[in-house]
C-alpha positions in Angstrom: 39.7 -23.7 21.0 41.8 -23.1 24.5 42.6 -19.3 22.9 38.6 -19.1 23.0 38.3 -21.3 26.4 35.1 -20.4 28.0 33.6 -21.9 31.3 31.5 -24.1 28.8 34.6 -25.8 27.9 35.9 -26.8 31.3 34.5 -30.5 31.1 36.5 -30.4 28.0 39.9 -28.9 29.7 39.1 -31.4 32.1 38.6 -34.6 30.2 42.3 -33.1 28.6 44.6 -32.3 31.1 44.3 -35.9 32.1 44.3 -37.4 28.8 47.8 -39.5 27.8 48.5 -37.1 25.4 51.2 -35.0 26.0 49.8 -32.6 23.4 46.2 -32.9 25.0 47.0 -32.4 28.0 49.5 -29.1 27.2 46.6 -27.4 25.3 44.2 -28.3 28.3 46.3 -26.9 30.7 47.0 -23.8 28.4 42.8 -23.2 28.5 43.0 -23.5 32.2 45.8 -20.7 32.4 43.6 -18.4 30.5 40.6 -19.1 32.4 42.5 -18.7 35.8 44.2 -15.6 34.1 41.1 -14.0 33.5 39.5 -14.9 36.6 37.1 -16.5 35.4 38.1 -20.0 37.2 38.8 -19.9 40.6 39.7 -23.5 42.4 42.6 -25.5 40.8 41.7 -29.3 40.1 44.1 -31.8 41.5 44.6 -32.9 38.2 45.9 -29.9 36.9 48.2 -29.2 40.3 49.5 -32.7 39.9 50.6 -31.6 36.4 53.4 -29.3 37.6 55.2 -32.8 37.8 54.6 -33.8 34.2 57.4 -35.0 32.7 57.2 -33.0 29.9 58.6 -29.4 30.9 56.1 -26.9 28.6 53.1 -28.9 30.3 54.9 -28.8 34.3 55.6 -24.8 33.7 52.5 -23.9 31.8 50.4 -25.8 34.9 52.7 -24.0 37.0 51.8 -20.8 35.7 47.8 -21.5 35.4 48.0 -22.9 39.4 49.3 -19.5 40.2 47.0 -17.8 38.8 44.3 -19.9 41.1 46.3 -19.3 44.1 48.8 -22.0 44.3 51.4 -19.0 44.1 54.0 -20.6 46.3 53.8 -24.0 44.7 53.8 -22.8 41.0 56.0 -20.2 41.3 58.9 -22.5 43.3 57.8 -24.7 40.4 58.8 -22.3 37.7 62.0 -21.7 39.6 63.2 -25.0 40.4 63.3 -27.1 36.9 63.6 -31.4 37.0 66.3 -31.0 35.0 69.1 -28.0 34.4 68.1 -27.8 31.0 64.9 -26.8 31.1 65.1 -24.3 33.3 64.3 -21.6 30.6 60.8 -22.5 30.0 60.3 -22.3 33.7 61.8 -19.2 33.8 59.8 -17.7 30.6 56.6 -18.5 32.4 57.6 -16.8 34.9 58.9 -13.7 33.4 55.2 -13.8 31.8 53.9 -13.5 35.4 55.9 -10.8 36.4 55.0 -8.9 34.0 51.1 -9.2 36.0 51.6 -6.3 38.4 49.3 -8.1 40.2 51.2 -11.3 40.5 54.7 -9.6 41.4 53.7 -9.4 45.2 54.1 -13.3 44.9 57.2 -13.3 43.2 59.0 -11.2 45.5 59.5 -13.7 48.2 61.9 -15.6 45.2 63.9 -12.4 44.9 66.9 -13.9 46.6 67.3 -16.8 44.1 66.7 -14.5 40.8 69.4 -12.6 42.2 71.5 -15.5 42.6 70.5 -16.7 39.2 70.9 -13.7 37.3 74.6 -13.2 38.3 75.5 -16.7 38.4 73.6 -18.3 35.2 74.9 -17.3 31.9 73.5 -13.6 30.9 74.4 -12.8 27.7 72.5 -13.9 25.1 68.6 -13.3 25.2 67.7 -16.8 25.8 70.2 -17.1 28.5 68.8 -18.6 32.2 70.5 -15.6 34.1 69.6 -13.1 31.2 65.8 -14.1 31.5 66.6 -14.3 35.6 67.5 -10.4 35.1 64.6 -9.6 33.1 62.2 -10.8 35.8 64.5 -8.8 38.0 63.4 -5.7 36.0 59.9 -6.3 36.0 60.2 -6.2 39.6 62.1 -2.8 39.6 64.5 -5.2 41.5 66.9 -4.3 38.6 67.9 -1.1 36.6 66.9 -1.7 32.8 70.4 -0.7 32.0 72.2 -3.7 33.8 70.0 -6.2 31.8 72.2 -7.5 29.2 75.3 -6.3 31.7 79.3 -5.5 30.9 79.9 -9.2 28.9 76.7 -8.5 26.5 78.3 -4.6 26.0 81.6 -5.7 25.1 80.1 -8.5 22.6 78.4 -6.2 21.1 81.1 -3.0 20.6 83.3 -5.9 19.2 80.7 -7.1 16.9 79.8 -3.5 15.9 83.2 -2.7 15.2 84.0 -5.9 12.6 80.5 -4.8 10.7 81.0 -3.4 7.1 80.4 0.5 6.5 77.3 0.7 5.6 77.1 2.9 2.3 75.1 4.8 1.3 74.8 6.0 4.6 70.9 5.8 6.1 69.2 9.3 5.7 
């Protein structure tokens, strides 16, 4: 249903997002982010701004993300930035990769560029999944970052030693 969300279904979102539900309320807030993605919704309910502070990190960074999207940019993207706890910082941070990749949403990110920076060469970086990998990422989105310094000189040397223990591969590939 929220992959379909039409205006038609906003009583619906609405009656959701403030259900006790975690898994309501995520799916309502979902069908909010792709109406405010598309444009077709353009004021942000209190209910769904008060969800940034949802306990439950996918719903607080997916309302992040959809509050952006209806001109909360300050507030959801310092949302997406700054997690409750350490260890959910990658879901805010995936979000927000997702909205730099919106050329029109960049403009908004760019205030944050300090702390990306900060995060991508102080947060772990190597693996793909990594907080200060996905940092550099959003980095490159921005053309903050050179595509080539992604993974960075840690992630090359993993991989030239992991390349270099690998079998021979015979046959050879044609």
């Amino acid at each position: 249903m929220v992959g379909t969300a039409t205006i038609d279904l906003l009583p619906v979102l609405e009656e959701a997002i403030t259900s006790s539900l975690p898994e309501m309320r995520f799916w309502g807030v979902v069908g909010y982010a792709k109406l405010a993605k598309e444009k077709r919704i353009r004021t942000c309910p209190q209910a769904l701004l008060a969800l940034i502070y949802d306990t439950n990190p996918y719903i607080a960074s997916e309302a992040a993300y959809a509050i952006s999207y209806l001109g909360r940019y300050q507030k959801g993207i310092t949302r997406l930035l700054t997690p409750t706890l350490e260890k959910n910082r990658k879901i805010g941070y995936s979000s927000l990769e997702c909205l730099s990749l919106d050329p029109e949403m960049r403009e908004y990110i760019r205030p944050f560029i300090p702390e990306l920076k900060e995060a991508a060469e102080t947060l772990p970086h190597v693996e793909n999944e990594d907080a200060g990998f996905m940092a550099r990422g959003i980095l490159v989105n921005l053309g903050e970052m050179d595509i080539k310094e992604l993974y960075g000189a840690e992630a090359y040397e993993k991989g030239l030693k992991l390349n270099h223990t690998r079998r021979a591969m015979l046959p050879l590939p044609n």
